[in-house]
C-alpha positions as CSV (number, residue, x, y, z in Angstrom):
1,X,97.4,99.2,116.6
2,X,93.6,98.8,116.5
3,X,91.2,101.0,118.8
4,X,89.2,99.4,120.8
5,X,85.3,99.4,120.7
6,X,85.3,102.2,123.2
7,X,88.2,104.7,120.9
8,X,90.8,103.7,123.2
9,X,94.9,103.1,122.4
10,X,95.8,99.9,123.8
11,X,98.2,100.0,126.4
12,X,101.4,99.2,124.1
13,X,100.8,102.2,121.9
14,X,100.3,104.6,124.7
15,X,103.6,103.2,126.0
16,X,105.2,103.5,122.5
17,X,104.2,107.4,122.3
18,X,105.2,108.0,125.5
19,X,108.9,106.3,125.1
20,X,109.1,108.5,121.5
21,X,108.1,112.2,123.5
22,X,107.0,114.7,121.2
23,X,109.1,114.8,118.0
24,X,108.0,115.8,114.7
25,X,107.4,111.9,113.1
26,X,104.9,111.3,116.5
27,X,103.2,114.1,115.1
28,X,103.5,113.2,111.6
29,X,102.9,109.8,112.5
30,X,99.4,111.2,114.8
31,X,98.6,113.2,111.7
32,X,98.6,110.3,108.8
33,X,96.7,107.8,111.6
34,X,93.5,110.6,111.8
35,X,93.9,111.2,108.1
36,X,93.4,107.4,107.3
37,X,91.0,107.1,109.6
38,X,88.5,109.6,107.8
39,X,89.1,108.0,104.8
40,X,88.3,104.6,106.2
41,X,89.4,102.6,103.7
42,X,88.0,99.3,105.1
43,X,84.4,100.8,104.5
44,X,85.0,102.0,101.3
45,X,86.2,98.4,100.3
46,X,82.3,97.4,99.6
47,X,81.9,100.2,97.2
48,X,85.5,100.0,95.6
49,X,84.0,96.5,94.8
50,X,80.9,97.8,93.7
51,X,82.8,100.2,90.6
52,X,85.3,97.2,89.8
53,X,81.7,94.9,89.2
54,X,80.2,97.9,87.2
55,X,83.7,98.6,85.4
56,X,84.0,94.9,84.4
57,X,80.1,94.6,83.4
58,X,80.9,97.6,81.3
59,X,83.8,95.8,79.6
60,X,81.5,92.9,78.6
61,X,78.9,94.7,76.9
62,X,81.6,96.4,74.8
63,X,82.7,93.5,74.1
64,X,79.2,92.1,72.9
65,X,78.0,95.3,71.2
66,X,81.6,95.1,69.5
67,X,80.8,91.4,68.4
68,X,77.5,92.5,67.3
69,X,78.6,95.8,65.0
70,X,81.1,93.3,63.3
71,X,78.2,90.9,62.4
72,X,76.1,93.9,61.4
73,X,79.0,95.4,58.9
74,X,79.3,91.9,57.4
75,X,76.3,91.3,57.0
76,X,76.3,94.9,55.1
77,X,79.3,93.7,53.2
78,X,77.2,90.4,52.3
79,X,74.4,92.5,51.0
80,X,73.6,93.5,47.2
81,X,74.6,96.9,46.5
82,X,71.0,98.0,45.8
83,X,69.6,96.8,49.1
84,X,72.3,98.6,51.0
85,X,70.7,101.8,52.0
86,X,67.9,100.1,53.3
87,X,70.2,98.7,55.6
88,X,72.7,101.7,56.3
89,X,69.6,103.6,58.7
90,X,69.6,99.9,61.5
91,X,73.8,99.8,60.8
92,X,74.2,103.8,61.9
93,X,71.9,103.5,65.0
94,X,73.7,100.4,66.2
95,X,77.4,102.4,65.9
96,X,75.4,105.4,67.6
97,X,74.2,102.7,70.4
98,X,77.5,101.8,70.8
99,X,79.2,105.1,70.9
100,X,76.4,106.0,73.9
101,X,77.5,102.9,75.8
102,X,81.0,103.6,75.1
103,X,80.6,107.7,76.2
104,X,78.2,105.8,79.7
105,X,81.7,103.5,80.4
106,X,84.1,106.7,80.1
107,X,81.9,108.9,82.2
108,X,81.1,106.3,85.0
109,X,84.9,104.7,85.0
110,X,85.8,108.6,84.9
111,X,83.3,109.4,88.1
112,X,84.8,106.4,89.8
113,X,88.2,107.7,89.4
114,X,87.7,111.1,90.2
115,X,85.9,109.8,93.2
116,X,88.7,107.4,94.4
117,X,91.4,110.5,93.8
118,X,89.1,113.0,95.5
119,X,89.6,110.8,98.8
120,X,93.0,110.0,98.5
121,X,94.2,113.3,97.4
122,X,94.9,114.8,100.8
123,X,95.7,111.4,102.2
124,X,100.0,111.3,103.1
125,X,102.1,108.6,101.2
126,X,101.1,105.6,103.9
127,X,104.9,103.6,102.7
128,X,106.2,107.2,104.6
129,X,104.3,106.7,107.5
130,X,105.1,102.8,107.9
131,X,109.1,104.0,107.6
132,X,108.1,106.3,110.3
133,X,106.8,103.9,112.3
134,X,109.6,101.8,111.9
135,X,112.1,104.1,113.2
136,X,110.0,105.1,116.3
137,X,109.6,101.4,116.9
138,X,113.0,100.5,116.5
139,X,113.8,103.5,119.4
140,X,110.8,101.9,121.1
141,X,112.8,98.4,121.3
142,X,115.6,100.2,122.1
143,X,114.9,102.1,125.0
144,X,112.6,98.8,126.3
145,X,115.9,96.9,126.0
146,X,117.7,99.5,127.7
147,X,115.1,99.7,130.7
148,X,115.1,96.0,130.5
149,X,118.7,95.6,131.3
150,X,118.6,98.3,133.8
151,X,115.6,96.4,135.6
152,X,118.4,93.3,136.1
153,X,120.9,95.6,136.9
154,X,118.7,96.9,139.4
155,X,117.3,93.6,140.7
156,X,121.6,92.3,140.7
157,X,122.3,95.2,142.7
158,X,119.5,95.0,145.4
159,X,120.3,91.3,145.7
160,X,124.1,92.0,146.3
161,X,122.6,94.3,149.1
162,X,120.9,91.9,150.6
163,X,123.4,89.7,151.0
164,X,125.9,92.4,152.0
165,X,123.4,93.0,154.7
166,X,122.9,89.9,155.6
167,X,127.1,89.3,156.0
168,X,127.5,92.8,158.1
169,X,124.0,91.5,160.8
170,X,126.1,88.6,161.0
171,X,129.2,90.0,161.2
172,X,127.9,92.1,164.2
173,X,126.7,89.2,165.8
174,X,130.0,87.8,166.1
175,X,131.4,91.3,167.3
176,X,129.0,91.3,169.8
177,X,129.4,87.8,170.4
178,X,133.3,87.7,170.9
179,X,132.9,91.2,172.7
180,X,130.7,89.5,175.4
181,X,133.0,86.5,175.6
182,X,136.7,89.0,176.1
183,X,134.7,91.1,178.9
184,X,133.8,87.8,180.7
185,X,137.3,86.7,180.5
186,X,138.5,90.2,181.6
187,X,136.3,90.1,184.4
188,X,137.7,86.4,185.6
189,X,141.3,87.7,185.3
190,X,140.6,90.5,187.3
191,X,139.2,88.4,189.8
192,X,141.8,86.2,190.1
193,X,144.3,88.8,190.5
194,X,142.5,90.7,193.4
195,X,142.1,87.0,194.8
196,X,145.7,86.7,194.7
């Protein structure tokens, strides 16, 4: 679950968190989210793709300068042995060059490493905390299914009351009813006894 603009948990997380309590993987679980979230990992992306560009630059100029000491050692090979030491001063600052550039890709793929490693040192395994969050969301869906089917039973048993209700006021009606009608009759036959 995202935050909102404002910081805010949606609704269904604050409901999850509040159906899990306060056990140790909530915490756990609160713990890795804040950790994450200081490393920020979707505003590093720009500069993770900024080293991978420099990295892979760096890998085609090794390749070139590679390409380019071959053709200088033939070309050394090719030459008479008397004009050779002429040559051997160019040949050893070109393997020097390339050494540089080689020591320049270490350091800076190094840096980039180091850099990458110092901001996910502290950071906790994320698979631990997506198993976490599994289990707390599979008790989530259970106690939801169990308040669900406690809802109907709830709503069953409140219609059954109704229509209990609804039998017993007409039930009474009929006492009352039948009640009224055996006192009238009463009343006649003792009327037409004291007549007779």
């Amino acid at each position: 679950w995202n935050l909102d603009p404002a910081g805010h948990r949606p609704k269904q997380f604050a409901r999850f968190l509040a159906v899990m309590g306060d056990g140790a993987e909530r915490q756990w679980l609160q713990e890795a989210q804040d950790c994450w979230r200081r490393i920020s990992l979707d505003d590093r992306r720009a500069e993770f793709d900024a080293h991978s560009l420099a990295i892979g630059d760096h890998q085609l100029r090794a390749v070139e300068t590679r390409e380019s000491l071959r053709a200088l050692v033939r070309a050394m090979k090719d030459t008479p042995p008397a004009e050779r030491p002429a040559k051997i001063g160019p040949l050893i600052k070109a393997f020097q060059g390339a050494v540089d550039e080689l020591t320049q890709r270490a350091a800076y793929a190094e840096g980039a490493f180091v850099g990458v490693h110092k901001l996910l040192d502290d950071a906790p395994d994320p698979c631990r905390a997506v198993e976490a969050a599994l289990r707390l969301s599979s008790a989530a869906a259970d106690a939801d299914g169990r308040l669900r089917a406690e809802r109907e039973a709830r709503e069953r048993a409140t219609e059954e009351l109704a229509a209990l209700r609804e039998q017993l006021a007409a039930s009474e009606a009929r006492s009352q009813a039948g009640a009224g009608d055996s006192a009238q009759a009463a009343a006649a036959a003792r009327a037409a006894a004291a007549a007779s």
